[in-house]
Each structure stands twice: as C-alpha cells, then as structure tokens.
C-alpha positions as CSV (number, residue, x, y, z in Angstrom):
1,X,-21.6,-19.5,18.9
2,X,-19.5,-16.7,20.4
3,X,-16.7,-19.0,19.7
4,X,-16.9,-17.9,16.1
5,X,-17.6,-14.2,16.5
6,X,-15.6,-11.5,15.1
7,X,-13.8,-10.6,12.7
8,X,-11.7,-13.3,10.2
9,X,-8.0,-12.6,10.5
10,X,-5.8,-13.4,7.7
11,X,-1.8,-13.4,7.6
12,X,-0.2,-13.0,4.6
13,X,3.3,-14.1,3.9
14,X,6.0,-13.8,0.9
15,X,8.2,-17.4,1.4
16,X,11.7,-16.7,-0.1
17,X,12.6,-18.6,-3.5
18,X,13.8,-21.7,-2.3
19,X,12.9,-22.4,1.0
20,X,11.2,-25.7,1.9
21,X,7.3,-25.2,3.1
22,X,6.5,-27.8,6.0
23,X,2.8,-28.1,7.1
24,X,1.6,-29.8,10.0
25,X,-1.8,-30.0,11.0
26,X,-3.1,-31.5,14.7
27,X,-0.9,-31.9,16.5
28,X,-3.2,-32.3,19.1
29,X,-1.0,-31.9,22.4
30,X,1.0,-34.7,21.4
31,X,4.5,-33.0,21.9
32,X,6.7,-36.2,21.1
33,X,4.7,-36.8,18.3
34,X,5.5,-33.3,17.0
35,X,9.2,-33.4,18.2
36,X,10.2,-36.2,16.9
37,X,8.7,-35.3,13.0
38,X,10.1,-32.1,13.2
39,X,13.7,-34.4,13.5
40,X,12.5,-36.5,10.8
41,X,12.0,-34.1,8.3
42,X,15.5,-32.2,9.6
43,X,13.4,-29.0,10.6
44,X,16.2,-25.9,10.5
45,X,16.1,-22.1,10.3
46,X,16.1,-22.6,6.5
47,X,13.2,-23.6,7.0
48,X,9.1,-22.4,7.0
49,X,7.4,-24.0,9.2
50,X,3.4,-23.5,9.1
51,X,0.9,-25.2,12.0
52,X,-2.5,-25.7,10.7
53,X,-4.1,-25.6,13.4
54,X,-5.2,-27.8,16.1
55,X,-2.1,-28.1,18.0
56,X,-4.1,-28.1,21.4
57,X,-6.3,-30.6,23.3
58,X,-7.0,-34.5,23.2
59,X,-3.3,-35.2,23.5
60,X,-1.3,-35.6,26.7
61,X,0.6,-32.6,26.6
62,X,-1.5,-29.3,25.7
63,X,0.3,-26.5,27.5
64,X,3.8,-27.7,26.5
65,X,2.9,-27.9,22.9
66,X,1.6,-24.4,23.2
67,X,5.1,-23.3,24.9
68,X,6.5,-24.8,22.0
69,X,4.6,-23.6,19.3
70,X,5.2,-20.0,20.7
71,X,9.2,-20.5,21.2
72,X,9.4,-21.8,17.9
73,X,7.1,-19.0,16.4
74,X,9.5,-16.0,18.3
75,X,12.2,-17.1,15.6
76,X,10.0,-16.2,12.7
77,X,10.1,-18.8,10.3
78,X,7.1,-20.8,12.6
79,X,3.1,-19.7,11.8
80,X,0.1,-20.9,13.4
81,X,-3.3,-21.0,12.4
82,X,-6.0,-21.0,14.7
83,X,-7.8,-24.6,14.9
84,X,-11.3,-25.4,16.6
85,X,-9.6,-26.6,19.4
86,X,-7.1,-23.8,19.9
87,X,-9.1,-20.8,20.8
88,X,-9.5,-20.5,24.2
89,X,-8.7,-17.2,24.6
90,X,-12.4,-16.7,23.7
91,X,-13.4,-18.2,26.9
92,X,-12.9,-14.8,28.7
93,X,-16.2,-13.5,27.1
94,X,-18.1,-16.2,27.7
95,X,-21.0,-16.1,30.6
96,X,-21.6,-17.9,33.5
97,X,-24.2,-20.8,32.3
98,X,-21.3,-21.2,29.0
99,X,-18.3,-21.4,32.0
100,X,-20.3,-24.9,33.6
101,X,-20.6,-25.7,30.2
102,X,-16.9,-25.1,29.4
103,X,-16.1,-27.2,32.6
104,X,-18.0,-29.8,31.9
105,X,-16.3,-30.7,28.8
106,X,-13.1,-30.3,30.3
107,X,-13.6,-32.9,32.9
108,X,-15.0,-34.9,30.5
109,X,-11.9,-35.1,28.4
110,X,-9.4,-35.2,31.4
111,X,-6.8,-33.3,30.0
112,X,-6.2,-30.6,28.0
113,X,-4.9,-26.6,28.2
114,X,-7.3,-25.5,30.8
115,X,-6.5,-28.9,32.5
116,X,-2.4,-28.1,32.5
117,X,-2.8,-24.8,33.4
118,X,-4.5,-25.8,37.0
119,X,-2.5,-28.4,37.6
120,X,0.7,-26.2,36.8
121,X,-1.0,-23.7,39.5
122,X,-2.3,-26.6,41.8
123,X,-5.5,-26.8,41.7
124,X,-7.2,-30.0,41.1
125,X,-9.3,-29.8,37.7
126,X,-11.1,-32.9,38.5
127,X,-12.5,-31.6,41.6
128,X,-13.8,-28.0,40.1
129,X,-17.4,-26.8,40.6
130,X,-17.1,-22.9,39.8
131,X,-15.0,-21.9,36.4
132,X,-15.6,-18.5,37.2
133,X,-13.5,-17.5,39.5
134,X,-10.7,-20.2,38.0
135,X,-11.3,-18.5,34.7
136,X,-10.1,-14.7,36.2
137,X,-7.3,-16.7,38.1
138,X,-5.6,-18.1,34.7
139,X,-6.6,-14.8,32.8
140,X,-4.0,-13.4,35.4
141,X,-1.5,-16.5,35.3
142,X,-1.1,-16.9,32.2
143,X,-1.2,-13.4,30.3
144,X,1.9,-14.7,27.5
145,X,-0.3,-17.4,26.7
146,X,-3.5,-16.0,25.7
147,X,-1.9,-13.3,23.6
148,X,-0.6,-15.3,21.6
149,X,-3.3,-17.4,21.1
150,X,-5.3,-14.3,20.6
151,X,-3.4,-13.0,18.1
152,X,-3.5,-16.4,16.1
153,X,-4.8,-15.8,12.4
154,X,-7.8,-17.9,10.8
155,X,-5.6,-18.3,8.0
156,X,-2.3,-18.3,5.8
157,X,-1.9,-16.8,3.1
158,X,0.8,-17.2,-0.2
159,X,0.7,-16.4,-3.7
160,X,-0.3,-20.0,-4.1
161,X,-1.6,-21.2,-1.2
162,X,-3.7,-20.8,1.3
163,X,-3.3,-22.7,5.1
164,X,-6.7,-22.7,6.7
165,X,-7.3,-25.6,9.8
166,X,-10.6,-26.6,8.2
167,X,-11.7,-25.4,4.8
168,X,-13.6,-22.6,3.1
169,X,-16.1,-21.4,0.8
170,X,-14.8,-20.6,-2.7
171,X,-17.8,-18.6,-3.4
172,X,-16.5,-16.1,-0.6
173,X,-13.2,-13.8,-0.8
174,X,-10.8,-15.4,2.2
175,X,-12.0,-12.4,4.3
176,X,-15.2,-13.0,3.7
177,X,-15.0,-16.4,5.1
178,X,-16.4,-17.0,8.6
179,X,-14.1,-17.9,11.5
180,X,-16.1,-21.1,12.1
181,X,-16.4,-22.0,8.3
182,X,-12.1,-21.7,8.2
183,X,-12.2,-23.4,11.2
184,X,-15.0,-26.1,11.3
185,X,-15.8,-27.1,8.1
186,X,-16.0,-30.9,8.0
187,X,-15.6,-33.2,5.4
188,X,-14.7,-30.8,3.3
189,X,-13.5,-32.7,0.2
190,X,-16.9,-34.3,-0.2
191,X,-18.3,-31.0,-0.8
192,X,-17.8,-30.8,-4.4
193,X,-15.5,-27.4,-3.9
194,X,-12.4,-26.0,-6.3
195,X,-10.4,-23.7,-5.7
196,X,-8.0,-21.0,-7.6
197,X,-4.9,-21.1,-4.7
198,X,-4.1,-24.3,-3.4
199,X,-5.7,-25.2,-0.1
200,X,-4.1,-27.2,2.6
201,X,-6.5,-28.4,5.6
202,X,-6.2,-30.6,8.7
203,X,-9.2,-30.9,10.8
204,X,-11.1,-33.8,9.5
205,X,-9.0,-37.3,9.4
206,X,-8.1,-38.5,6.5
207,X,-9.0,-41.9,6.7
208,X,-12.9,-40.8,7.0
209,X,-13.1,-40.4,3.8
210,X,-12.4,-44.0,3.1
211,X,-14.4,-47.1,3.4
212,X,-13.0,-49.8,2.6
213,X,-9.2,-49.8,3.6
214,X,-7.7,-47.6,6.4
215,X,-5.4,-44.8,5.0
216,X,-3.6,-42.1,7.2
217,X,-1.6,-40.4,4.5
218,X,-2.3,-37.0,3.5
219,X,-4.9,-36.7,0.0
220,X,-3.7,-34.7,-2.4
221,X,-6.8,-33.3,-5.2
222,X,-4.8,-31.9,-7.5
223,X,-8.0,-31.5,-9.8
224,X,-9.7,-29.6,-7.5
225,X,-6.2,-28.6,-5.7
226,X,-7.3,-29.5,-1.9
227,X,-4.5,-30.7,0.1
228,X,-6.1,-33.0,3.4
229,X,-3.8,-33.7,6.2
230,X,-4.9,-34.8,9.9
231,X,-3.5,-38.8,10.1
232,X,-5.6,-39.1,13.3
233,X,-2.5,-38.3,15.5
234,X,-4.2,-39.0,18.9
235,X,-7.7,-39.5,17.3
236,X,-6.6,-43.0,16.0
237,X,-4.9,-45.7,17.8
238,X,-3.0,-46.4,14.4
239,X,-2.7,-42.3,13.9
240,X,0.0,-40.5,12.7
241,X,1.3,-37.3,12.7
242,X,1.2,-35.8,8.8
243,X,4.0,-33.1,7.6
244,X,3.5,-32.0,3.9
245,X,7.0,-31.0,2.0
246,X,6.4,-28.1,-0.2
247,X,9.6,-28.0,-1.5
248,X,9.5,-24.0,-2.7
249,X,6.7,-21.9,-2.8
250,X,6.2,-21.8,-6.4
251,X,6.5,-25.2,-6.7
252,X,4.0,-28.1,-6.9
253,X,6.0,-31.0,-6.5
254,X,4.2,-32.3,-3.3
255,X,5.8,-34.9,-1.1
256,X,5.0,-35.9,3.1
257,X,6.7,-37.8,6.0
258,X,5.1,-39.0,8.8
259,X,5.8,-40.2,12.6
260,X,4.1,-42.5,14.6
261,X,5.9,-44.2,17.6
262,X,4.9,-48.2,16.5
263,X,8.0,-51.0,16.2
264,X,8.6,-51.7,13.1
265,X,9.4,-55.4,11.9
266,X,10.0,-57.5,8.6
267,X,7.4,-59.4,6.9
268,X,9.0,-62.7,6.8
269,X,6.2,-64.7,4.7
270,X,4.1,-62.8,1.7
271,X,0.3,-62.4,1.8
272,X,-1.6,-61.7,-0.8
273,X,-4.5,-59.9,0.5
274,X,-7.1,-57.7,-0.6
275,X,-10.7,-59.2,-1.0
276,X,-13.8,-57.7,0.7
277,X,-13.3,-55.7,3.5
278,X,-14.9,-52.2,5.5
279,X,-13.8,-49.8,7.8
280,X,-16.0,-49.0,11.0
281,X,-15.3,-45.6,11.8
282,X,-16.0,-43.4,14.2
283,X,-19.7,-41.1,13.8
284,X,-21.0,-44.2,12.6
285,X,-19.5,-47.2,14.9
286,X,-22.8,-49.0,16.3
287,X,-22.7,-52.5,16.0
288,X,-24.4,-55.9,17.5
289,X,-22.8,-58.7,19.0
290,X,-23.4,-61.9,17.3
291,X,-21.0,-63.8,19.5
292,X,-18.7,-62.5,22.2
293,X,-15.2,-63.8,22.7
294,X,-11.9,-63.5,24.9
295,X,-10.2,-62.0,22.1
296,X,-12.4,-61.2,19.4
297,X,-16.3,-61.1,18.8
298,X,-18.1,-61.8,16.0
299,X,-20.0,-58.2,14.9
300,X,-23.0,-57.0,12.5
301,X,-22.0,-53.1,11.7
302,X,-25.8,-51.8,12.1
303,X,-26.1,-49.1,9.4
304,X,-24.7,-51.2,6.8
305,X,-25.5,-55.1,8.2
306,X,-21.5,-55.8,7.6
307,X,-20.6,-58.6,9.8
308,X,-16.7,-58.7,11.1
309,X,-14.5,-60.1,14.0
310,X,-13.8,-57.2,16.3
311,X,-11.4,-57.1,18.9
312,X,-13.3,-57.3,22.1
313,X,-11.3,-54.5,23.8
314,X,-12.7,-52.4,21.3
315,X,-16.4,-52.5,22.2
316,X,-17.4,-49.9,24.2
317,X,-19.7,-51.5,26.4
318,X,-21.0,-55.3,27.4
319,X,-24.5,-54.8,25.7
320,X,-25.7,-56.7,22.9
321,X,-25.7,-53.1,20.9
322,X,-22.5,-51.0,21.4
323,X,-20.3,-48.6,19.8
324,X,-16.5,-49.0,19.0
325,X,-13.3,-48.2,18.7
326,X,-12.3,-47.9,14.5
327,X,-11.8,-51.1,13.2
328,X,-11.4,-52.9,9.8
329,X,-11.1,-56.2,8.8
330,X,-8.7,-55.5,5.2
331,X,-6.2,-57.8,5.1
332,X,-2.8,-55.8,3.7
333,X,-1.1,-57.4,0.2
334,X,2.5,-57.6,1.4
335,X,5.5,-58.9,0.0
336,X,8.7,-61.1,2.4
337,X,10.8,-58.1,3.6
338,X,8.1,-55.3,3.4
339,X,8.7,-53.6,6.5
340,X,5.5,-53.0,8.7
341,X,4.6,-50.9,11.7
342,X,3.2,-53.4,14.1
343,X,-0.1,-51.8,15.9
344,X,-1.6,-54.7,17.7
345,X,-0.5,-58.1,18.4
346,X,-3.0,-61.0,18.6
347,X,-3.1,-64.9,19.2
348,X,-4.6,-65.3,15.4
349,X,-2.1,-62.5,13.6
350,X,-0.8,-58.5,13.6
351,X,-3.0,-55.6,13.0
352,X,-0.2,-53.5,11.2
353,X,0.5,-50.2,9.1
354,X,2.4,-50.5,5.8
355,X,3.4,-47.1,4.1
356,X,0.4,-45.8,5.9
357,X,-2.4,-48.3,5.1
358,X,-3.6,-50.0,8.3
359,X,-4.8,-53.9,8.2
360,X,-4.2,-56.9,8.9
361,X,-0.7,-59.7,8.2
362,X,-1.4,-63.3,9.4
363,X,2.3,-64.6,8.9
364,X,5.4,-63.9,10.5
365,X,7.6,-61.7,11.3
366,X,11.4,-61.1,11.8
C-alpha cells in the first residue's frame, strides 16, 4: 500500500529526571474524551505528554482534535506518533482510481478529517462525486495541517521505552521496522514477542484479547514488557479513554486513569456473580436468533454455538442470521456501596462498568 511507503521516522527524546510520562493512545476524534482526561490526571507543563497515535477519525470531532494536538505539541512537552488512522497527508500521492476509493470510505464513515475540513470550507461531503479536485482544494486550505501531520514520527523513542501506535518486530532494529508494521500490527500481544525496551501500543482494544469478561483497562506484560492501551474510546459503547502514568522515565512503577462520560451510582444490594459467561466481540459477532423480543432476544453465537440474551437493539439486522454490537452476558461480583458506571439501563437490570470491567448488576441502585 502507498500508505506505508517510505522511509520509518523515528524521534528520540531524553525526558528529564523526574518528570511524569503520560501516554494516550486513540483518541479517536473524541475531543471531550481527551479534554476531560487530560483534567483528570492534572496535565501541566511539568509534564510529558506522548499521543500514541490514532488521535483522528471514528470520533465526532477529528479536525479539532488535530488543532489541539498541534497547539498542545507547539509548547514542547506534547509528541505524537503517527497512527493508521492519522496519515492523511499521504493522500496527495495517491491516484485517481485510490481518490474514489478514498471517498468512498469517507462517506461511509460520515465523519472524520476530510469530512471537517469540507464542511469547515462548505462543501457538502455527503454529496461528493470527484475527490480530485477536492483533494488540490484542501491541499491549498489547509497547508498547517498537513505539515504537521507529515512531519509525525512512526515512533518514540527513550532510553527505556519505546511509543509506537501499533507494535513491532523485535527481530528488526526500530529503523528497520516498516511504517505499516509500527503502525498496523494487530493483536500484537498474541504474537509471542519480547522486547529489550519497554513497548507501549494502542491500536488494538484491549478487551479483544479477552473472552470471557469485558476489560477496558490497559495490560501491562511485564514478562515480556508490552504495555497495551486502546479502552475502545469510540470503538466501544462501554469504551474508555486509557492514560498510562509513567511516573519518571527510569522508573517502572506503572499506574493509569481513565475517562468515560457514564453516571455513576452506588450498588445498594451485593451480587455475587461470576459463573459462565462470553464476550461476543467484534470480527467475530455472527449470531442466530433463537427467539426475538422487545427488549432482548435469545442468541446462538455461531462460531462457538454460545447461546445468550442480547439486547435487541444490538442486532444489526431483522434476519434470522445477523451480526452485532459487543455484547457479554458476565454478571459483575460486587459488593453494597461499590460504585459503578451505569452503561445501559434495562426493565430486567444495568449493564454497568466497575473499575473498568463491563457486565451486568441485577439489584439496585442509589
């Protein structure tokens, strides 16, 4: 792909002694998301501040969180890495039959950089037919913006870490390392890989790597010393937005916050929990309907013949075969006053988050 061609950039940086780290990977145009983390963990000048990537498209707010990424990286404690879904600048050497193909995924998704950009400029991106000539007319527009996404590295690197958006090879030298295997390596703690340095990913959501419960908290491999970030923030409906706290760069003492806008309420009556559960999960989300309800239908998950009560808004389609939103069925062991992030609220119980877990509470709450 000529998305991936070139030459692998790498930055290097020398954090001063005690300085906190903070790492936060995709974003994903979701500037309150961002925004209101950054308050959380009481971002300051003191601060480093390191973006792994991913900070543009699927979210509501693409071009802003690019006008903020590049205000906050003018002050010079803020770096960005270049995600998979941040390189647009590439688009400019792209040819005719790879510009419809370009604009076909952008009205597909509806929103987006490109998407901001001509509504900023008032054109209508729903109602584009040639990219072309639209392409030349943001080149021109917006000339800040692709420099500095042009000038974005493929990676970070410390004395002890190392901040690429997706993974890499350990085999390979860090410059050795492909732009699309830094950027779009997925799954990669299921490949088996260790590395010397520390390395701190986003791209692939956590909680894919589970099966049975629902988990949007960061992983941290400290045998094989991979640090996993992306809490589905915009992916997921119960996703959050991930910030790891190194808290100097020689040290390992690894801690995280995390945002996500949900109420959060008291668990007035203790449940137990636990017992046999799965998670249906997106790339592998086809199920049958047994028996369609109001509220929920009874499911068989097809791959593995799991059967589960699914909300019904969550089938994609009114066929006896469908795909689906993620869903699980874990109930969450909780205790009377755990406090619990309240996702979705239905006639039989809550479908909730409890320091980060998601599943379901079927008591009451306060």
């Amino acid at each position: 792909m000529k998305r991936y061609n070139g030459k692998t950039v790498i930055k290097r940086i020398a954090p001063e002694a005690g300085r906190r780290i903070l790492v936060i990977s995709d974003i994903h145009g979701n500037l309150s998301y961002f925004e209101e983390l950054l308050r959380k963990v009481g971002f300051c000048a003191e601060d480093i501040l390191i973006i792994d990537g991913d900070f543009l498209e699927k979210g509501p707010s693409s071009l802003d969180t690019l006008r903020f990424v590049m205000e906050l990286s003018a002050k010079g404690n803020t770096h960005a890495v270049c995600g998979n879904c941040d390189g647009w600048h590439t688009m400019f050497g792209m040819t005719p039959e790879e510009d419809d193909e370009t604009l076909a995924y952008i009205r597909y998704r509806g929103r987006g950089l490109i998407w901001d950009m001509c509504r900023e400029i008032g054109i209508d991106p729903a109602g584009l037919e040639h990219f072309t000539e639209t392409k030349e007319l943001l080149k021109e527009k917006y000339a800040r913006e692709w420099d500095f996404l042009s000038e974005l590295p493929h990676a970070i690197e410390t004395e002890k870490f190392v901040f690429a958006h997706a993974g890499m090879d350990p085999a390979l030298s860090l410059e050795e390392n492909s732009i699309e295997v830094l950027e779009h390596s997925d799954a990669l703690m299921e490949k088996g890989y260790s590395f010397e340095k520390w390395l701190i990913v986003g791209h692939w959501p956590v909680m894919l790597y589970w099966e049975n419960i629902v988990s949007a908290n960061p992983i941290i491999d400290r045998e094989h010393r991979i640090i996993s970030l992306d809490g589905g923030c915009v992916l997921k409906d119960d996703g959050q937005l991930n910030c790891l706290i190194i808290p100097d760069a020689d040290s390992e003492d690894f801690r995280f916050e995390a945002y996500d806008p949900f109420p959060v309420k008291k668990v007035r009556d203790p449940q137990e929990g636990g017992g046999t559960s799965y998670y249906i999960r997106w790339g592998d989300s086809r199920v049958q309907i047994l028996e369609r309800g109001t509220e929920f239908s009874l499911c068989r998950h097809v791959r593995t013949g799991y059967t589960m009560r699914i909300l019904t808004k969550y089938l994609f389609s009114d066929g006896e075969y469908t795909d689906c939103n993620d869903c699980t069925d874990y109930v969450l062991p909780l205790e009377k006053g755990d406090e619990v992030s309240v996702v979705e609220t239905t006639s039989e119980g809550y479908f909730v988050k409890h320091r980060g877990i998601s599943g379901w509470y079927y008591g009451e709450l306060e």
